[in-house]
N, C-alpha and C positions, 0 to 999 in steps of 0.2 A: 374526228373527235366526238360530235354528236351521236354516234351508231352507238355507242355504249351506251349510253341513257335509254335508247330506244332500245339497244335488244334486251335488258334489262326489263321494259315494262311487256316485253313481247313475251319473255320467258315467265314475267308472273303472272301474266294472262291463262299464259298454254299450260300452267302448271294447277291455276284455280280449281278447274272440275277434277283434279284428281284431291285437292285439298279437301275440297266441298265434300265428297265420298269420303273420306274418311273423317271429316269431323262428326259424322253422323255416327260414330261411336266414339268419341269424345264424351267422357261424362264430367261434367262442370259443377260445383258449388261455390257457392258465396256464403259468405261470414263477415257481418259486421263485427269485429273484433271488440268495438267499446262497450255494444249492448252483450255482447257474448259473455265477455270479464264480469262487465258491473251488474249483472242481472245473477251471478251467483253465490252462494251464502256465504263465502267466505268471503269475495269480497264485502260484503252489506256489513259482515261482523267486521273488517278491517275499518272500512269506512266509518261505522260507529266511534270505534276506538277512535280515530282519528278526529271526529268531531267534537266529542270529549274531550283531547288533548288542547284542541283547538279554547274551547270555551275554558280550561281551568287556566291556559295563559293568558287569556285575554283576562280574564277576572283579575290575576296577579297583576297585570299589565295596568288594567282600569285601577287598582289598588295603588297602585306607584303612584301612577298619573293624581289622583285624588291629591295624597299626600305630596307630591310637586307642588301643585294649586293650591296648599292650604298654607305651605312654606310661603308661598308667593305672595300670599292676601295676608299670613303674618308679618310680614316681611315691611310690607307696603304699611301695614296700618302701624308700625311701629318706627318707620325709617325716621321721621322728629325726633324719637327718645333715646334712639340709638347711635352711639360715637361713631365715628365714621371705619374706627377697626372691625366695631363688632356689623356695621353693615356689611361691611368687605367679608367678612368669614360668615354670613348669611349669604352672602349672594355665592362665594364659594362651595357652600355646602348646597345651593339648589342647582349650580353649577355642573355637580358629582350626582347630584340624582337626575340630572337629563340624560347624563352622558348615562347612568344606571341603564334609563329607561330603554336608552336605545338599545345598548349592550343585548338586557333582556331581550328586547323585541326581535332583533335580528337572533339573536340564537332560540329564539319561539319559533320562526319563521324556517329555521336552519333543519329545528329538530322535528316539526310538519310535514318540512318538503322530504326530510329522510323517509319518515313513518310513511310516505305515498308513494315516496322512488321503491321502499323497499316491498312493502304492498303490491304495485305492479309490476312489480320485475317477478317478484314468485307468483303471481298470476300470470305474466308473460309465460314463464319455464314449462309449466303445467299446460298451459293453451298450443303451446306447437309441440307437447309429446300427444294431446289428446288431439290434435290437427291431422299430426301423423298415423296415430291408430285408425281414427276415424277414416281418415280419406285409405288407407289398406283393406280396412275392413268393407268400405263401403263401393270397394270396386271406383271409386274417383281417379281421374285422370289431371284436374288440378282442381286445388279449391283454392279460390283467389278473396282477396280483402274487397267487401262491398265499398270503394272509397267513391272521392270524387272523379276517380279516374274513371269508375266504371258507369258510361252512357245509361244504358240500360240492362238489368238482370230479371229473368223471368223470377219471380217469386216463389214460383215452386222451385228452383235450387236454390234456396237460401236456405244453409241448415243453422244458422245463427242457434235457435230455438234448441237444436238436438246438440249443440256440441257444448251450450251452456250446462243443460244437462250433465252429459260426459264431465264437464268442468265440476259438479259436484257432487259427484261421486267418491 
């Protein structure tokens, strides 16, 4: 039962120097994928938009939130002169603008993460047609994702640089 193990490591031994010969025409690239996407122009203009988006909810956002706080500190400085119905339909109505704020804020948050999911996906679409031409055109035999998987990569096949390019074109 042990022989299998063993001839297993024997067969990837006696098979190495013919691997080794032929990686020596293996042609390899690397592409960090996140600097590849975000370093070009369409994305920087998506990403603007984006930020934009971001800042004119948060202003509506801060604007609510204001007007909560001010219901709240009228509220408070008047609770002695008001009957205890019209406290109840105060505290009601700041009630309906929490639940507002949240409401808005999760569908701020909803219509963001859209504007990004949709952003990188047609940057994804575009990155593995321009992956494919590139690595045909470039005589590559695989071009792999610079991630944490990868130990070490000689620097000079990192075409990151050239396919961002391709990317904005």
């Amino acid at each position: 039962m042990k022989l299998k193990p063993l001839f297993g490591v024997i067969l990837a031994v006696s098979l190495l120097p013919a691997a080794m010969a032929n990686a020596a025409d293996i042609k390899i690239g690397f592409v960090d994928l996140n600097i590849a996407i975000e370093n070009t122009k369409e994305f920087q203009v998506g990403s603007n938009r984006i930020k934009a988006l971001i800042t004119n909810k948060q202003k509506e956002l801060d604007a609510l939130r204001v007007q909560i706080e001010q219901a709240e500190k009228n509220m408070l400085s008047q609770t002695m002169a008001m009957s205890p119905e019209r406290l109840s339909q105060k505290q009601s109505e700041i009630k309906e603008l929490r639940k507002l704020y949240t409401r808005k804020q999760q569908d701020a948050q909803e219509e963001i993460n859209g504007e990004q999911n949709r952003l990188r996906s047609a940057q994804g679409l575009k990155l593995a047609k321009v992956l494919k031409e590139f690595g045909k055109k470039g005589g590559y035999d695989l071009i792999l994702p610079k991630a944490q998987i990868v130990l070490y990569s000689n620097p000079a096949h990192d075409v990151t640089s050239e396919i961002t390019k391709l990317l904005d074109k």
